[in-house]
N, C-alpha and C positions, 0 to 999 in steps of 0.2 A: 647650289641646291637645285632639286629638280622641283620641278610643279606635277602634280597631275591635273590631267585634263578630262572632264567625261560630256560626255556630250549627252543631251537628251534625247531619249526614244521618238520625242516628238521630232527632234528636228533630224533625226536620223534617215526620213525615207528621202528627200532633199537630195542624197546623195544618188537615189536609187530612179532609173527607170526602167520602162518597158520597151522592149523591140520586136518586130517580126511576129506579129499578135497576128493569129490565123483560126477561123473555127470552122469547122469540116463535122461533116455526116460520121457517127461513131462507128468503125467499121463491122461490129460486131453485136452491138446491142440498137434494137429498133426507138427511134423519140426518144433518143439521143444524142448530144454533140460531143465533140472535143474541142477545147479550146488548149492551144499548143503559143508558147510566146519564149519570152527570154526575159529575166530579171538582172540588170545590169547597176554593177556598183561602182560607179564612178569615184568614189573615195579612195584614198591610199590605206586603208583601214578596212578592217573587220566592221559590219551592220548586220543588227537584228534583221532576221527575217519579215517583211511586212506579210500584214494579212491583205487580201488581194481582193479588190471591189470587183465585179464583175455584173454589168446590167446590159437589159437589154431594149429598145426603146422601136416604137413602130416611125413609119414616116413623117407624125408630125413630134415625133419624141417626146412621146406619153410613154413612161414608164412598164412594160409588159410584167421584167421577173427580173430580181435583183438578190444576189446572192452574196458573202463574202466568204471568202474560204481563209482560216489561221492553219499559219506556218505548218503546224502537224498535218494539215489535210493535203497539202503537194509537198513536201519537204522528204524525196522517197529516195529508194535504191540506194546508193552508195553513199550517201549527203543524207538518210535517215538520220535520225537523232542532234543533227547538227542543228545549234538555232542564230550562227550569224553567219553571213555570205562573207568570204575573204575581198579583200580590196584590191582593184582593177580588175576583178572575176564576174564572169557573168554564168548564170546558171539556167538549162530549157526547165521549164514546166510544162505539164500538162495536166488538165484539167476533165474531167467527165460528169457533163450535166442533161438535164432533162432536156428535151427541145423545146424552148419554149411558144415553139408555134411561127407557122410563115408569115404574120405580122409585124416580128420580132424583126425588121429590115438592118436596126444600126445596133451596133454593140459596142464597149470599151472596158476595157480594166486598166483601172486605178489600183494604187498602191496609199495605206496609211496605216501606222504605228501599231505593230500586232500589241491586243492588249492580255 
């Protein structure tokens, strides 16, 4: 007999990380960034899209501007309407946010369980 198996939402970004996270001057819009990375699913399996923590923190890392973006807000072009990343696949994002000011020294995005 077979079993099914399902794994939860929660422990599903576990599988998932970040690569090649880069944030650059928007080339077209003023006090603005891009924020350009890779979402990488290490699982042999299909994973829900996570929603994507994004903050930005000055030199003693006090908190500036913290943002999250769900799956619909980058999930574009060809990969629209999809909501899980295929498995060993990795997928670019890009992101378009306000600048939050030349204080803003360190940044990261995280990844957790789009809700």
């Amino acid at each position: 007999s077979k079993i099914e198996c399902q794994l939860s939402e929660e422990n599903s970004v576990k599988y998932l990380r970040t690569e090649n996270l880069v944030v650059h001057s928007h080339p077209t819009v003023d006090n603005a960034l891009v924020i350009d990375a890779l979402i990488v699913n290490d699982a042999a399996f299909n994973l829900p899209y996570p929603s994507l923590n994004v903050t930005f923190s000055d030199i003693n890392d006090n908190i500036i501007a913290k943002r999250t973006f769900n799956p619909k807000e980058y999930v574009k072009g060809e990969l629209a309407g999809e909501n899980r990343l295929p498995g060993h696949r990795q997928v670019h994002i890009s992101l378009a946010i306000k600048d939050p000011g030349a204080n803003a020294t360190n940044y990261s995005l995280t990844l957790q369980p789009a809700s």
